[in-house]
N, C-alpha and C positions, 0 to 999 in steps of 0.2 A: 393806620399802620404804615409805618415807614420802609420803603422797599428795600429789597437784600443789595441790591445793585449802589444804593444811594448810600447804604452803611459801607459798604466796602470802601465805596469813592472818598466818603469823608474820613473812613477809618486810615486809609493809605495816605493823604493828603496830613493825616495829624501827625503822620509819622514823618512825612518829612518835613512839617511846619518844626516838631520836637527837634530833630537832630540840629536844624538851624537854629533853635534857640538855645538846646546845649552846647554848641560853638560858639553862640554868640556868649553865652556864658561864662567859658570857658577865654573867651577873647578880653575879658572884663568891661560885654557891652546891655548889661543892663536894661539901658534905654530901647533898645532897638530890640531886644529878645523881649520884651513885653507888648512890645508895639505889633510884632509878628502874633502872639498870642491873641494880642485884642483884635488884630485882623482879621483871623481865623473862627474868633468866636462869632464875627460880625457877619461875617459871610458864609460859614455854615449853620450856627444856631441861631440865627439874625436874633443877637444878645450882644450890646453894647454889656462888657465886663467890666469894667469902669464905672457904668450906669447902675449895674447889677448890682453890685457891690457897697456903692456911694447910697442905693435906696433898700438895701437888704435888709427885710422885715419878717415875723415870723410869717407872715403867708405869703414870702417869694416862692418857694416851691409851690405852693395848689395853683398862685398867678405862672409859672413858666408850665405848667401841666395845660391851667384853661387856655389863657393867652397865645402861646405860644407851642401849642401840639405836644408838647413833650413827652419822648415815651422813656423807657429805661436808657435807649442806646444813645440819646440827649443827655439824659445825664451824666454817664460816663464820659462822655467827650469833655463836659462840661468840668467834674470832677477833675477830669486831668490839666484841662486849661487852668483852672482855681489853682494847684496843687504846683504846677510851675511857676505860676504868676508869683503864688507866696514864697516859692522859694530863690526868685530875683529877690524880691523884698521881704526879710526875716523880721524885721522889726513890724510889719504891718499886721496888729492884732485883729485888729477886725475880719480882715481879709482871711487871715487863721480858722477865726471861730466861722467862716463860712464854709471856706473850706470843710472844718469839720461838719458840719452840719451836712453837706451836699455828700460826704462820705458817708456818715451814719444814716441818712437817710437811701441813700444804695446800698449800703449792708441787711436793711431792713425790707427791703422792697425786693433785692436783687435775689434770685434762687442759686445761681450759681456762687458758691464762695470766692473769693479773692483773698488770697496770700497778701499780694502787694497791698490794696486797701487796708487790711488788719494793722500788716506795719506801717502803714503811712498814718492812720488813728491811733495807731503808739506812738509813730513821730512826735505826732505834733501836740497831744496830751500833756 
């Protein structure tokens, strides 16, 4: 189980890694607002996203559960880093259906509902 102290630190840390990737966004800098994402994936969910992605197979999730500790509050980090990454790059299908998948598979697992998850699985449906 993952400490309260430890979700905080990564929960506050995403929020500022986010606002610099939607100004890099915003900047029309692409390159760099993903590279901030896969930095942050690397260093709090020691998850190369690029990796993740490039080898995504129907048992990535039960391997980021054994392999890699993963509990709920993992995935949601996780989901959010997928969910920006895809939306630097709108053409990348793949990275979509991961996306989706790492959502419905926290709608299904997760107790507490989320609004924003529901419309971002209409998003991108």
């Amino acid at each position: 189980m993952i400490k309260k102290d430890y979700i905080q630190r990564c929960l506050d840390e995403l929020s500022k890694v986010l606002a610099v990737v939607l100004k890099l966004k915003q900047n029309n800098e692409p390159e760099k607002a993903d590279l901030q994402l896969d930095e942050f994936g690397a260093n709090f969910l020691s998850v190369n996203l690029n990796q993740f992605t490039e080898n995504y197979n129907e048992n990535s999730i039960e391997e980021l559960i054994s392999n890699h500790q993963f509990e709920l509050t993992h995935f949601k980090i996780l989901e959010e880093l997928l969910y920006h990454k895809y939306s630097l790059n709108t053409d990348n299908l793949a990275l979509k259906k991961i996306t989706l998948d790492i959502m419905n598979y926290l709608s299904k697992t997760d107790k507490d509902f989320s609004f924003d998850r529901m419309n971002r699985i209409n998003e991108l449906k």
